[in-house]
Each structure stands twice: as structure tokens, then as C-alpha cells.
Backbone as JSON Lines, residues from 0, in Angstrom:
{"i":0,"aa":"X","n":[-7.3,-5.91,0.93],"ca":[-6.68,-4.75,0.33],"c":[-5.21,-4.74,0.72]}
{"i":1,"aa":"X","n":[-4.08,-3.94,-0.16],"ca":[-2.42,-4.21,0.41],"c":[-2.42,-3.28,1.81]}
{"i":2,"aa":"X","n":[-1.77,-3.65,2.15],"ca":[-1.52,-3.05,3.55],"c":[-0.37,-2.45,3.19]}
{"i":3,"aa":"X","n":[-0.06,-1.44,3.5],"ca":[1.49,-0.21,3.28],"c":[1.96,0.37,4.43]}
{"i":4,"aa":"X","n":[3.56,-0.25,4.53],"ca":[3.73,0.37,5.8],"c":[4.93,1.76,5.37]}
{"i":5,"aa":"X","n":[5.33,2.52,6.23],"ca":[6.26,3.46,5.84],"c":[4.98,4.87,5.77]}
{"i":6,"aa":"X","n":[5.75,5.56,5.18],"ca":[5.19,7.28,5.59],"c":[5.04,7.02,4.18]}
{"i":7,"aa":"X","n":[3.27,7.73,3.64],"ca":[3.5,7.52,2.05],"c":[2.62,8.32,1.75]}
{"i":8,"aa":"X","n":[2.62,8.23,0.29],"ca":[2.56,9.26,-1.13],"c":[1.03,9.7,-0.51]}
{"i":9,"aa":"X","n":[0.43,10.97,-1.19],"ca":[-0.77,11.8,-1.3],"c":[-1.8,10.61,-1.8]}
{"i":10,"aa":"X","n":[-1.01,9.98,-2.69],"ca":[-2.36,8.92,-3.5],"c":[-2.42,7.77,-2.43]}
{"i":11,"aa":"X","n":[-1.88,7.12,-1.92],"ca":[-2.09,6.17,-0.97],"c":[-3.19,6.71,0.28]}
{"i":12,"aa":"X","n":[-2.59,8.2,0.77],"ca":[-3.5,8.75,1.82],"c":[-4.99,8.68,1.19]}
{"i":13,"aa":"X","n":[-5.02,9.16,-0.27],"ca":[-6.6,8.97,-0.86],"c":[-7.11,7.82,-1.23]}
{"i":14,"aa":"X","n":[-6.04,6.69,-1.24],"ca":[-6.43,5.41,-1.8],"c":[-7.22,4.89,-0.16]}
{"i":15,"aa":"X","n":[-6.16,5.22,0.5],"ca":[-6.93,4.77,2.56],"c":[-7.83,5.1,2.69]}
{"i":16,"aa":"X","n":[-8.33,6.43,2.27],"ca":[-9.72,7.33,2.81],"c":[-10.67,6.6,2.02]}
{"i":17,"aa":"X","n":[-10.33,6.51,0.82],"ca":[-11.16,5.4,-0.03],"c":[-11.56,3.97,0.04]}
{"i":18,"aa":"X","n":[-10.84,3.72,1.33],"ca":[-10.94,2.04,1.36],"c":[-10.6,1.22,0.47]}
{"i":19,"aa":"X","n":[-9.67,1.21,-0.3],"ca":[-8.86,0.59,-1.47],"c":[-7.4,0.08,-0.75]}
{"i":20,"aa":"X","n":[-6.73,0.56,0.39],"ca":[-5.6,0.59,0.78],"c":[-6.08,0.69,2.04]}
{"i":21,"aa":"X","n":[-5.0,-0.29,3.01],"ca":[-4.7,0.1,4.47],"c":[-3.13,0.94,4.51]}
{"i":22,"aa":"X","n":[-3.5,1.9,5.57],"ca":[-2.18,2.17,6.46],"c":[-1.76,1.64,7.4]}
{"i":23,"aa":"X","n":[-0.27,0.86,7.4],"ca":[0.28,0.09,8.57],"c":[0.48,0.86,9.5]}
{"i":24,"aa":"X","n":[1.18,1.99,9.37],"ca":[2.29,3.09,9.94],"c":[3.61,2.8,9.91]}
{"i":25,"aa":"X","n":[4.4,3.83,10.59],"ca":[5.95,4.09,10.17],"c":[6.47,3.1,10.53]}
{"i":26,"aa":"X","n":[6.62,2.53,11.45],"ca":[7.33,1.4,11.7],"c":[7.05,-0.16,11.2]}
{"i":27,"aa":"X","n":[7.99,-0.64,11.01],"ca":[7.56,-2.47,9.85],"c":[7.9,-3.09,10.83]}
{"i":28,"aa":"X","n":[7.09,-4.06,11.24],"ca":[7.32,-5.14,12.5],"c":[8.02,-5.75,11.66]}
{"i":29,"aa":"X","n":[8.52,-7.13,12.34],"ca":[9.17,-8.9,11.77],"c":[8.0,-8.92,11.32]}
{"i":30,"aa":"X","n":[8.23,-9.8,9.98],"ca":[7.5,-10.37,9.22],"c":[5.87,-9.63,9.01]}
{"i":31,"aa":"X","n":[5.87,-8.59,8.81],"ca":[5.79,-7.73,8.61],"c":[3.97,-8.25,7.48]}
{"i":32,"aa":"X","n":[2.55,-8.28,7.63],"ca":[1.35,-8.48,7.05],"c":[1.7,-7.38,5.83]}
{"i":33,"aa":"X","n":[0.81,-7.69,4.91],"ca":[0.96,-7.07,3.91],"c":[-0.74,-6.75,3.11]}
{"i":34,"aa":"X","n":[-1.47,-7.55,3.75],"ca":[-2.89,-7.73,3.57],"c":[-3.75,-6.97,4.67]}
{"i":35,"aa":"X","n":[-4.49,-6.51,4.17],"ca":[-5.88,-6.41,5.35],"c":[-6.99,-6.32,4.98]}
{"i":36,"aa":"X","n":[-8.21,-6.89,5.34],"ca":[-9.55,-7.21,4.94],"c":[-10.42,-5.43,5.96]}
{"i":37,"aa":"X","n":[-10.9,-5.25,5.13],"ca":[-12.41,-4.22,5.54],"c":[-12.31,-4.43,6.97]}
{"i":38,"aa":"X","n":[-12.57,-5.23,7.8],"ca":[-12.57,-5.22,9.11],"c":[-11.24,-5.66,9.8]}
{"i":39,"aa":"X","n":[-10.52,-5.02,9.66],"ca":[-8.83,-4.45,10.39],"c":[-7.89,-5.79,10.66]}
{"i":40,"aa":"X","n":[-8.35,-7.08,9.93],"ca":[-7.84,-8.56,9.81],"c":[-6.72,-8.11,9.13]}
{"i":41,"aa":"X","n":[-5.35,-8.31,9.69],"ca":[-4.24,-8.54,8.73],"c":[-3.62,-9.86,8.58]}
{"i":42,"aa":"X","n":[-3.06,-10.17,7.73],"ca":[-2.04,-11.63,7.26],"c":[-1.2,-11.23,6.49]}
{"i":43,"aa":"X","n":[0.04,-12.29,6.1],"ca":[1.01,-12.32,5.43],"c":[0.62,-13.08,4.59]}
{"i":44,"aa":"X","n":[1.03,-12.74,2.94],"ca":[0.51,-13.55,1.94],"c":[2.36,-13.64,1.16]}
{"i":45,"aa":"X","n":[2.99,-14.72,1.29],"ca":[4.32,-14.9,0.43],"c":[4.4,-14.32,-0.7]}
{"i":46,"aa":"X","n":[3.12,-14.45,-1.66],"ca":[3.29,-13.73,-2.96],"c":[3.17,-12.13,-2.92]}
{"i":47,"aa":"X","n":[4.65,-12.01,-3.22],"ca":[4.94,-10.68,-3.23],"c":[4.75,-9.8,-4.21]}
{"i":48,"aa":"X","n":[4.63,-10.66,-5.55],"ca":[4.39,-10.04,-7.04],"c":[2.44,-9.5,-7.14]}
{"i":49,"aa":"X","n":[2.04,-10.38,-6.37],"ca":[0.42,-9.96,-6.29],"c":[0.18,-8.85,-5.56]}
{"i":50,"aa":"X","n":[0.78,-9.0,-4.88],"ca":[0.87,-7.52,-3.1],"c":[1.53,-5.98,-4.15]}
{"i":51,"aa":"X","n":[2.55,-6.42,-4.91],"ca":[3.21,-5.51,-5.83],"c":[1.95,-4.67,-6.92]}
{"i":52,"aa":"X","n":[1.37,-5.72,-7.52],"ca":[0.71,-5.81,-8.85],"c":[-0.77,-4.65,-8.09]}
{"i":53,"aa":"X","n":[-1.12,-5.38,-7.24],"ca":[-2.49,-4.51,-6.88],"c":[-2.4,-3.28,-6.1]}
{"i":54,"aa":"X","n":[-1.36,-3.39,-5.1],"ca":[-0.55,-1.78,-4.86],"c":[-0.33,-0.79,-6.08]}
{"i":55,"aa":"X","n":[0.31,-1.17,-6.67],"ca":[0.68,0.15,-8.3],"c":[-1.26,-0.05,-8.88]}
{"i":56,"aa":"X","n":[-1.58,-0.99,-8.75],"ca":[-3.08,-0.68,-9.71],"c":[-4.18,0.4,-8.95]}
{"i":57,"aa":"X","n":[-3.78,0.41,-7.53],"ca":[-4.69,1.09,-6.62],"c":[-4.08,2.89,-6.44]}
{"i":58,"aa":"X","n":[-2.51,2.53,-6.47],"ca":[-1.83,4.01,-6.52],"c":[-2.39,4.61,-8.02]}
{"i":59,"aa":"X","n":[-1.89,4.12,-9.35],"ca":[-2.11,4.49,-10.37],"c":[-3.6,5.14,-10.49]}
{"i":60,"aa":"X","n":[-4.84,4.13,-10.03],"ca":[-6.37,4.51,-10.08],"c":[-6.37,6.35,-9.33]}
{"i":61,"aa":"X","n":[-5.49,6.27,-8.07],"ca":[-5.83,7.69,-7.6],"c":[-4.49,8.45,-8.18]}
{"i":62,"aa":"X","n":[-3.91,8.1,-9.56],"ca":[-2.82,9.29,-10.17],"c":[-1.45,9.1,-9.75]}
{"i":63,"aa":"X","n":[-1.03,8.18,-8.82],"ca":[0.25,7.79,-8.97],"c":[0.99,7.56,-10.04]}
{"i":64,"aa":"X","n":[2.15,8.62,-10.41],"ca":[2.71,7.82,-11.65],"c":[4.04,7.8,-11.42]}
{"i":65,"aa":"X","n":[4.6,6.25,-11.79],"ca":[5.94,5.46,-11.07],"c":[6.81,6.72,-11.65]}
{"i":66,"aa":"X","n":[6.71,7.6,-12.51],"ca":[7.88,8.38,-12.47],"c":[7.7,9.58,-11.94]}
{"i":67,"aa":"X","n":[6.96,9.87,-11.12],"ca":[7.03,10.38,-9.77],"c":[8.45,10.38,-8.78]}
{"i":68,"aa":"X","n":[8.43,9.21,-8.84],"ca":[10.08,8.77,-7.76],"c":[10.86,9.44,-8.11]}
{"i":69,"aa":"X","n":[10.99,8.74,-9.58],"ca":[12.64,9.87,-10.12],"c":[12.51,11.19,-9.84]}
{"i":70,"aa":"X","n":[11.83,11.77,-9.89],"ca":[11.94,13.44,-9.63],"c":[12.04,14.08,-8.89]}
{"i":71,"aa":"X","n":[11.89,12.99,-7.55],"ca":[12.08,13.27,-5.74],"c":[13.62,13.01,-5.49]}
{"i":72,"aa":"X","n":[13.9,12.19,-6.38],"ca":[15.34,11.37,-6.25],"c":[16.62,12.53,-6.46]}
């Protein structure tokens, strides 16, 4: 599942409780995992467009919508 680090959105907190998403927490180490498996395994996967692609598909499933941002902005 993507791993998310930073302080984040209502849908991510429900995507975590759901087991669809990990929470890293606030702080981003070096090189920084982006993955984590069901049992708390993290890794770094280079492809960043896949880590991208299934993050927005997992926010969107619990109502994330990318124009959300602009309106905070």
C-alpha cells in the first residue's frame, strides 16, 4: 500500500483506518520508503508515477477531489 508521509487530508486518515494507506508521520527521513505491506514492511520503490497513480486512486475511492487543494490555497 503507498506509504504518506506529512500531516494529511481526512480521506487519507480514512483510507489508513481502512488499510488501503499507511501513515509515515510528520517528519520524511533520507530517502524516504514510500511502500508498506499489511505487516509494517516498508521499501523504496524508484517508480514514482506508480506510488503517484495508486495514492490519487485510494484518496479519490474515500472522496478526495484534486480540486480540493485549490480552495485551501
Amino acid at each position: 500500500m503507498p506509504l504518506l508521509f506529512g500531516l494529511p487530508v481526512a480521506e487519507a486518515v480514512h483510507a489508513a483506518d481502512e488499510g488501503e494507506l499507511a501513515l509515515g508521520g510528520c517528519l520524511l527521513p533520507d530517502d524516504a520508503p514510500n511502500w508498506q505491506c499489511a505487516d509494517g514492511r516498508r521499501w523504496r520503490n524508484p517508480d514514482e508515477q506508480a506510488w503517484d497513480a495508486r495514492l490519487r486512486e485510494v484518496l479519490r475511492a474515500h472522496g478526495y477531489r484534486e480540486d480540493d487543494e485549490d480552495a485551501t490555497a
